[in-house]
C-alpha positions as CSV (number, residue, x, y, z in Angstrom):
1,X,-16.1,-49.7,-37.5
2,X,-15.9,-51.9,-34.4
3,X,-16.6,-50.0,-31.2
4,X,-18.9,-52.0,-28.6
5,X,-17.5,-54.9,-26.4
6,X,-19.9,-57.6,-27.2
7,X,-19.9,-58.8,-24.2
8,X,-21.1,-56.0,-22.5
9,X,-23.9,-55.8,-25.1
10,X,-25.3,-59.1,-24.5
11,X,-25.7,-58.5,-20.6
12,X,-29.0,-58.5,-19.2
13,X,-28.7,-54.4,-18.7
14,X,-29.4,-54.1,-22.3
15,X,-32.1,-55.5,-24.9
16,X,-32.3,-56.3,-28.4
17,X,-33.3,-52.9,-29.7
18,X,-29.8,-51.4,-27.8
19,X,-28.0,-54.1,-29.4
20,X,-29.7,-53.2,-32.9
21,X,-28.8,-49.5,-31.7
22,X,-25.1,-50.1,-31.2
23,X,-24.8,-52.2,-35.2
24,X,-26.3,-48.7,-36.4
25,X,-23.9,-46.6,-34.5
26,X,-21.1,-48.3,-35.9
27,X,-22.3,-48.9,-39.6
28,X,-23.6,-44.8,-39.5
29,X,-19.7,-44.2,-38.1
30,X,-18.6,-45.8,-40.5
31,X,-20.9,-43.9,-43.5
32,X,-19.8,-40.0,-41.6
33,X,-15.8,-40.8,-41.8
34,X,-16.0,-39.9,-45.4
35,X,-18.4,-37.2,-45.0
36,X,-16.2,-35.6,-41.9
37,X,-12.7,-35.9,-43.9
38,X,-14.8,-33.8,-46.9
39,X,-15.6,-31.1,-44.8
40,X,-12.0,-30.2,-44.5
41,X,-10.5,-28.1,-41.3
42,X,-13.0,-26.3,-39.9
43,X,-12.7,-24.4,-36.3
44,X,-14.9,-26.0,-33.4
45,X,-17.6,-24.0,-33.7
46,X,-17.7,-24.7,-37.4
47,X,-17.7,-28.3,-37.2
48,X,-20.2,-28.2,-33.7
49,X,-22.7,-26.3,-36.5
50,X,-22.4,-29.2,-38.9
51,X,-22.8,-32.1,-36.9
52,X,-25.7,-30.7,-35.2
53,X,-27.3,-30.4,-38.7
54,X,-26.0,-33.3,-39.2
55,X,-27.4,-35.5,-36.0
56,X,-30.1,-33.5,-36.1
57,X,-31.5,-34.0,-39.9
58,X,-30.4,-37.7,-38.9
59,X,-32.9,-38.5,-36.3
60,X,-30.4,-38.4,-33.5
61,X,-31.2,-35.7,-31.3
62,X,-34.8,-37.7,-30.9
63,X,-33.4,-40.4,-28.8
64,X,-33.4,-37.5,-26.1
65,X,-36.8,-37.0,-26.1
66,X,-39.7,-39.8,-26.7
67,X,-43.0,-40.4,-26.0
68,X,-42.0,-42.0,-22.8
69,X,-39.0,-40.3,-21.8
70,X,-35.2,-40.6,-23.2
71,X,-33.8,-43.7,-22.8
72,X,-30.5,-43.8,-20.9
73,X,-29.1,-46.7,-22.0
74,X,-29.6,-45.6,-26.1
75,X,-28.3,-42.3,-25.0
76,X,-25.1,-43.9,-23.6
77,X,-24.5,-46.2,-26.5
78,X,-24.4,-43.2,-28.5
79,X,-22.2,-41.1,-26.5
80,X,-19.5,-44.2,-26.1
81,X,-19.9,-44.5,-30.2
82,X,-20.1,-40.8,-31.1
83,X,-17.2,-40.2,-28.5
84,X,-14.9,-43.3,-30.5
85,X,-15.6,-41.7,-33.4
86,X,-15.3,-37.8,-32.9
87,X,-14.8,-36.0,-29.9
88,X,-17.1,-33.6,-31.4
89,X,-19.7,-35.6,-32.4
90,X,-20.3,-36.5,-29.2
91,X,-19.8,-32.7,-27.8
92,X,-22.5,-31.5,-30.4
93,X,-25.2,-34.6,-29.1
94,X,-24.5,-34.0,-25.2
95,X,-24.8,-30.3,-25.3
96,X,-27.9,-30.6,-27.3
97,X,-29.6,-33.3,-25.4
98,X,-28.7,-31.4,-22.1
99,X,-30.1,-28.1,-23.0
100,X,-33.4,-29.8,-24.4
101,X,-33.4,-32.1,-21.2
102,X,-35.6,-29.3,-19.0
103,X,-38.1,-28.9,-22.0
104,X,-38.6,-32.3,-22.3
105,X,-39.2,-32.8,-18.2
106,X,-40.5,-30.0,-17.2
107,X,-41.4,-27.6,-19.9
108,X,-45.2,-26.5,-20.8
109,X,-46.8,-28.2,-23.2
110,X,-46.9,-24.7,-25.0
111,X,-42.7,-24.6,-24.6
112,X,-42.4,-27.9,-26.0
113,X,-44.2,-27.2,-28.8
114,X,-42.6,-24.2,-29.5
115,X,-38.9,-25.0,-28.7
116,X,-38.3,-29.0,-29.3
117,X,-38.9,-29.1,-32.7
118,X,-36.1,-27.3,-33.8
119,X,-33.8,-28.2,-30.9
120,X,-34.4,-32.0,-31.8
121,X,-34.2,-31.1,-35.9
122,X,-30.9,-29.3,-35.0
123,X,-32.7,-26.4,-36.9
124,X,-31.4,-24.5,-33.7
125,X,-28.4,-25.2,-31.7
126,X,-28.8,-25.1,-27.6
127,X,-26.8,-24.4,-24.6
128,X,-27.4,-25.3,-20.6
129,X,-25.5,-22.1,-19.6
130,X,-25.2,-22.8,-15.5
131,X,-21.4,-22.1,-14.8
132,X,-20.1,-18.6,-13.5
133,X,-16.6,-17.5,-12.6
134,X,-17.6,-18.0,-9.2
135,X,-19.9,-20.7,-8.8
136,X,-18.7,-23.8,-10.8
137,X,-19.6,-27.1,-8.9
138,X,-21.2,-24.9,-6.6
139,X,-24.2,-24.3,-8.4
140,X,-26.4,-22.9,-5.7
141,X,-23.5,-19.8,-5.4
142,X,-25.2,-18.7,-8.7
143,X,-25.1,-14.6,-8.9
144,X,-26.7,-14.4,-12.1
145,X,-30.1,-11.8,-11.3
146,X,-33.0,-12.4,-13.2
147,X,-35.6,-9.8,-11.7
148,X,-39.2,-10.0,-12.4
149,X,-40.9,-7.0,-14.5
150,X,-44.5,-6.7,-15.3
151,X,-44.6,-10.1,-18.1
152,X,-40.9,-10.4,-18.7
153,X,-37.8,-11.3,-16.8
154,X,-34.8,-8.9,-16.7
155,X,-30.7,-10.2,-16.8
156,X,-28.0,-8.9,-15.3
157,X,-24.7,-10.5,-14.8
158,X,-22.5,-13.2,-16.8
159,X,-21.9,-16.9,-17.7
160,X,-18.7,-18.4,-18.9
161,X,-17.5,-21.6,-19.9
162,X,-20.2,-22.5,-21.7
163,X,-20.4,-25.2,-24.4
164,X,-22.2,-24.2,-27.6
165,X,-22.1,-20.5,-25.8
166,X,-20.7,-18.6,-29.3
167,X,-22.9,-21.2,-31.4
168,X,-26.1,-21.7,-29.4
169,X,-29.1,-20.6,-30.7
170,X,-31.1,-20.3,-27.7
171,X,-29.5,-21.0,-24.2
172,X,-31.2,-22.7,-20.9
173,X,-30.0,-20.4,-18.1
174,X,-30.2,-20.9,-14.4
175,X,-30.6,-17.9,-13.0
176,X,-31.5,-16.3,-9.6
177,X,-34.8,-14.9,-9.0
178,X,-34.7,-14.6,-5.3
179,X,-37.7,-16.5,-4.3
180,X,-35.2,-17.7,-1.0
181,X,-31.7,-18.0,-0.4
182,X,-29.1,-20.3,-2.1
183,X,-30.5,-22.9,-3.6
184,X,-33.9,-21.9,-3.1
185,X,-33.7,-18.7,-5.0
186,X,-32.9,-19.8,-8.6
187,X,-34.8,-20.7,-11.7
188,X,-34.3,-21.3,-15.1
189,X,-35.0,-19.7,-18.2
190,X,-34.7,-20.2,-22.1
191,X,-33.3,-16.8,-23.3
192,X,-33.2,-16.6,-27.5
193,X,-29.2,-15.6,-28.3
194,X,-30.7,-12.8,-30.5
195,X,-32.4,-11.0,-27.3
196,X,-31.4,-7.5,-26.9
197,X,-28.8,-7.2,-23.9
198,X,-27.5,-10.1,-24.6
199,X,-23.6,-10.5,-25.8
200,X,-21.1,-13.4,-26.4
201,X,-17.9,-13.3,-25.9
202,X,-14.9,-14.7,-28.4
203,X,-14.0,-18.1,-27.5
204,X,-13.0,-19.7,-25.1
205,X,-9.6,-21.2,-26.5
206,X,-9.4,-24.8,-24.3
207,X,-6.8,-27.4,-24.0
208,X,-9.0,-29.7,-26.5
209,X,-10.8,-27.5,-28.9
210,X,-15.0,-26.4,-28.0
211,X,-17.4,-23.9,-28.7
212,X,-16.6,-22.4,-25.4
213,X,-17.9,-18.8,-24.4
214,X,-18.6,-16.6,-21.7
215,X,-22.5,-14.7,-22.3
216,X,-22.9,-11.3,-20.5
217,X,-26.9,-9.7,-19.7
218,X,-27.5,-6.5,-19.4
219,X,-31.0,-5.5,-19.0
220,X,-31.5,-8.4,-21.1
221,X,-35.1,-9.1,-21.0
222,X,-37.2,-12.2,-21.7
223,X,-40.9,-13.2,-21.8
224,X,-42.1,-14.1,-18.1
225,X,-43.5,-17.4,-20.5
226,X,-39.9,-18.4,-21.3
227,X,-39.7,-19.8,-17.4
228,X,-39.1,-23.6,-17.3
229,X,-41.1,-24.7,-14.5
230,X,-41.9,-22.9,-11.4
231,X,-40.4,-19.9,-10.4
232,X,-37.3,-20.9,-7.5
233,X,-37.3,-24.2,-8.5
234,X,-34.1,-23.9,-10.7
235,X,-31.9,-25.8,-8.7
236,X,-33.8,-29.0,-8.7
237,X,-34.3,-29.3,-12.3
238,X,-31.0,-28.3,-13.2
239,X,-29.6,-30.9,-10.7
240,X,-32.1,-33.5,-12.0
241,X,-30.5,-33.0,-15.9
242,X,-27.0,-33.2,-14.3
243,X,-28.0,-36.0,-12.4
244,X,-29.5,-38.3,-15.2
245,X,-26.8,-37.0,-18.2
246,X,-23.2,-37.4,-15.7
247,X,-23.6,-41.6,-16.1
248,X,-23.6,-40.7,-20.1
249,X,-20.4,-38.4,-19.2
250,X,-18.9,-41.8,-18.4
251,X,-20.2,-43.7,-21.6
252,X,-18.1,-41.0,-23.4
253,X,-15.2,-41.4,-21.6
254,X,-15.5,-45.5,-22.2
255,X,-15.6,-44.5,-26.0
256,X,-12.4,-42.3,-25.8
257,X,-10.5,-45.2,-23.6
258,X,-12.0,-47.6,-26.2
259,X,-10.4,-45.7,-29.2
260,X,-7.1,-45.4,-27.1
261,X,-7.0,-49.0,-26.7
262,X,-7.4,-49.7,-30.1
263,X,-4.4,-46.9,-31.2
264,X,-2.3,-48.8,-28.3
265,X,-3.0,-52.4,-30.0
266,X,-2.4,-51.7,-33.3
267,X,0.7,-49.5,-32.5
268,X,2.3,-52.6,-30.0
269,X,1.0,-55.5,-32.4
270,X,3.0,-53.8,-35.5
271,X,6.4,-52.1,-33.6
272,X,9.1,-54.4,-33.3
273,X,11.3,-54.1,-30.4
274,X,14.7,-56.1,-30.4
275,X,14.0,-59.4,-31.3
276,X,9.9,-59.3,-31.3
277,X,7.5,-57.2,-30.7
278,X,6.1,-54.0,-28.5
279,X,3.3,-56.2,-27.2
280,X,5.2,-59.1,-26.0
281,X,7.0,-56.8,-23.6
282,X,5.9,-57.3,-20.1
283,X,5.1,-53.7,-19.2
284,X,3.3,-53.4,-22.6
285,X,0.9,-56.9,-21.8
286,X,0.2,-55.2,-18.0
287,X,-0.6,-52.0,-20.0
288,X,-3.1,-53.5,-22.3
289,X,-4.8,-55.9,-19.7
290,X,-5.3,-53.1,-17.2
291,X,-7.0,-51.2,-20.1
292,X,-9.1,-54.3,-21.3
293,X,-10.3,-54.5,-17.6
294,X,-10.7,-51.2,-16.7
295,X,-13.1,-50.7,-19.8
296,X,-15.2,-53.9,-18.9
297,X,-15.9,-52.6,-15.7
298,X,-16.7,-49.2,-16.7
299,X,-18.9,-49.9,-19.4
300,X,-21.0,-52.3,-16.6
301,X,-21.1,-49.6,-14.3
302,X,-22.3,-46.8,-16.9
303,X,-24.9,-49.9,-18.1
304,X,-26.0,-50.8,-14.7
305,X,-26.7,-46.9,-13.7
306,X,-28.7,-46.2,-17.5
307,X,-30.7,-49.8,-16.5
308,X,-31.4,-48.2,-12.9
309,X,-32.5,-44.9,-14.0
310,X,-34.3,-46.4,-17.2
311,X,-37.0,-48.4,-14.2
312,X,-37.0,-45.6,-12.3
313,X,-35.1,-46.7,-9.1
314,X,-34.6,-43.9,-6.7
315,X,-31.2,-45.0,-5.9
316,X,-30.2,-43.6,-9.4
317,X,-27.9,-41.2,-9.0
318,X,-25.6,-43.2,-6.8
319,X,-24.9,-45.5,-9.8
320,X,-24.9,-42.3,-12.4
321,X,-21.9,-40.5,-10.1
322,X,-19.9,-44.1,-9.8
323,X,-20.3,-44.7,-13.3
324,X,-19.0,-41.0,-14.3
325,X,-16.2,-41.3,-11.3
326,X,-14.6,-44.9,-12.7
327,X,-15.3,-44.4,-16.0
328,X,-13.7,-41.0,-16.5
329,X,-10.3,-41.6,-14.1
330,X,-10.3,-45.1,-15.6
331,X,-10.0,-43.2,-19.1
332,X,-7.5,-41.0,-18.1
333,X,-5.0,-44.1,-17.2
334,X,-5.8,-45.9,-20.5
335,X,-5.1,-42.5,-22.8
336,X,-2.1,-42.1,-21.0
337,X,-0.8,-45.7,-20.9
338,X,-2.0,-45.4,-25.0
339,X,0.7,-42.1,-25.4
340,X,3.2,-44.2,-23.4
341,X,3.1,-47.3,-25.5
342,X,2.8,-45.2,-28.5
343,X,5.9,-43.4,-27.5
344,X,7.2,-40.1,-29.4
345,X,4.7,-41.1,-31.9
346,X,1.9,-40.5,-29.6
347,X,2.9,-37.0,-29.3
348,X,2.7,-36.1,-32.3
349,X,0.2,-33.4,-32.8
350,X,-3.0,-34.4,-33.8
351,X,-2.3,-38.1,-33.6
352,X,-4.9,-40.4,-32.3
353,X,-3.4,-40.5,-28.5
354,X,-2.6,-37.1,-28.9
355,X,-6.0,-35.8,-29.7
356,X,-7.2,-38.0,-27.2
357,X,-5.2,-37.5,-24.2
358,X,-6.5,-33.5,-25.1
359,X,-9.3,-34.4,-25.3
360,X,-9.8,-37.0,-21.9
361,X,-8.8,-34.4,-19.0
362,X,-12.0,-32.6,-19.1
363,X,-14.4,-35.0,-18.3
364,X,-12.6,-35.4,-14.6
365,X,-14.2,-31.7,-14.5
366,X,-17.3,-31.7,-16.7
367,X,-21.0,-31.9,-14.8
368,X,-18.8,-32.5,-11.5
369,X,-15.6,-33.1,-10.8
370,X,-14.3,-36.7,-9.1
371,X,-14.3,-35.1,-6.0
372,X,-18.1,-34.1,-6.3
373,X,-18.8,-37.1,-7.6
374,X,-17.3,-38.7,-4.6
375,X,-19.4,-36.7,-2.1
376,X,-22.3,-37.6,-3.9
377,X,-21.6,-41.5,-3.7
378,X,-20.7,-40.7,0.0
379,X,-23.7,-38.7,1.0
380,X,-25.8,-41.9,-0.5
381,X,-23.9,-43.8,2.1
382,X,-24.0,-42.0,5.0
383,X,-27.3,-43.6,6.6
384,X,-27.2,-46.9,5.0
385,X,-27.8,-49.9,6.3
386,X,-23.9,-51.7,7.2
């Protein structure tokens, strides 16, 4: 299975050993189509299960935590190849590499040891449960009460919309403590999905099928040990993981365009039209090279802010928010040109660019919408030197 532009591969951003990384993506995509067609139907939360065995018994999951850190650009590579070749593949590595991310930054040595083992293994599934009803983007609106008691930490309130929320094994949870106002009065937790007080919800059905779910607390109490750095300091870390993960956001999004662009091709290179065929048409040629270009830049921009971030430039999350805000709007035209040039056969339920054009819309909305994203990029900008 062919997935990486070659060309974007052999740009300075990466080195041999992501190169190496991509050839073992593909062959490994390759080896799991069989495997994935065996399994049969299964319902999301089914299928998020057994590819988080699946990763997980694999060695996966470990490029999110090493000895050094996670590397950025491995864990974009694998998002843009997981996301080509299953939507949720990629769902089941992102959720799990987010929820680990504030263990592996900012967890006790005593946390890590107890928690990453079988978050990493996939023994144990994770969720990074931040989102309420009320406070989406706006994280620091948070109304989630976690109130101090003796050793432990008592729950009250809800989260919904949360990927891996009916699945999840243990869930990360910002939470607010009360240490100060806003921002300043949150802090996260890891809260076992067996704790007493605790309750899932069915569900959530979306347009492109998740392990979505809302989790309600009541008096649900966890150890005053299961705190993830210090207490109030929430916000920060959960803002650092969104920070780092959104540029992989927009490596998946370059592997959904990818796959689009390859239904579109093979689709215009085989229907004939008239006297020749669907890709000779004009309309069809401007299609297809705004696609091809679109994808080149995106994939620079998503390697350019993995290289910044992997040598620790401050400027980081600039260049994560530009690659997530080109690269998922950019993938949104490409999956809709695909449906166009694929015509009623596009729509055709679960088709390639039907699946995919399901599938695409989300990541506009995912950790921060475009129009965050474009704040962000603004705010960077607002002092700089003209």
């Amino acid at each position: 299975m062919r997935i990486y532009d070659r060309s974007v591969l052999a740009s300075p951003f990466y080195e041999d050993r992501h190169r190496e990384l991509a050839e073992r993506v593909e062959g490994w995509a390759d080896g799991m189509a069989g495997r994935v067609e065996a399994w049969g139907p299964l319902d999301p939360s089914s299928m998020g299960r057994d590819f988080a065995r699946t990763l997980g018994d694999e060695g996966w999951f470990a490029h999110a935590a090493g000895p050094a850190g996670p590397d950025f650009r491995a864990i974009a590579l694998i998002r843009e190849g997981f996301a080509f070749f299953h939507d949720l593949c990629d769902f089941a590595f992102a959720i799990q590499a987010l929820a680990a991310a504030p263990l592996v930054h900012h967890g006790s040595s005593e946390q890590r040891d107890r928690l990453l083992p079988d978050l990493l293994s996939g023994r144990a599934i994770g969720s990074f449960a931040i989102s309420e009803r009320e406070a989406g983007s706006h994280v620091a609106g948070i109304a989630l009460r976690a109130e101090r008691c003796g050793d432990a930490y008592r729950l009250d309130g809800e989260k919904t919309w949360i990927a891996n929320g009916d699945i999840a094994d243990i869930h990360t949870v910002l939470a607010r403590t009360g240490e100060g106002p806003g921002a300043l009065g949150l802090s996260l937790l890891m809260v076992p999905a067996d704790t007493p007080g605790l309750s899932v919800s069915p569900r959530i059905e979306a347009t492109a099928p998740r392990s979505f779910a809302s989790l309600s607390f009541d008096d649900c109490r966890v150890p005053a040990a299961n705190l993830i750095g210090k207490p109030g300091m929430g916000f920060p870390i959960a803002m650092e993981v969104l920070d780092r993960y959104r540029l992989t956001v927009g490596a998946a999004a370059v592997g959904f365009a990818r796959r689009a662009r390859a239904a579109a091709l093979g689709w215009s290179r085989s229907r004939r039209v008239a006297d020749g065929l669907l890709f000779d048409m004009q309309l069809t040629k401007a299609k297809i090279a705004d696609a091809e270009t679109g994808l080149t830049a995106a994939s620079l921009l998503v390697a350019q802010a993995a290289w910044e971030l992997d040598r620790g430039s401050r400027g980081y999350g600039k260049h994560s928010s530009m690659a997530k805000l080109f690269a998922t709007e950019m993938a949104q035209r490409v999956v809709d040109d695909a449906v166009q040039i694929c015509g009623a056969a596009g729509l055709v339920r679960d088709s390639v660019p039907e699946r995919l054009y399901r599938q695409i819309r989300s990541l506009r909305i995912y950790e921060g919408t475009s129009e965050i994203q474009r704040m962000i990029i603004a705010g960077y900008l607002r002092n700089a030197p003209v």
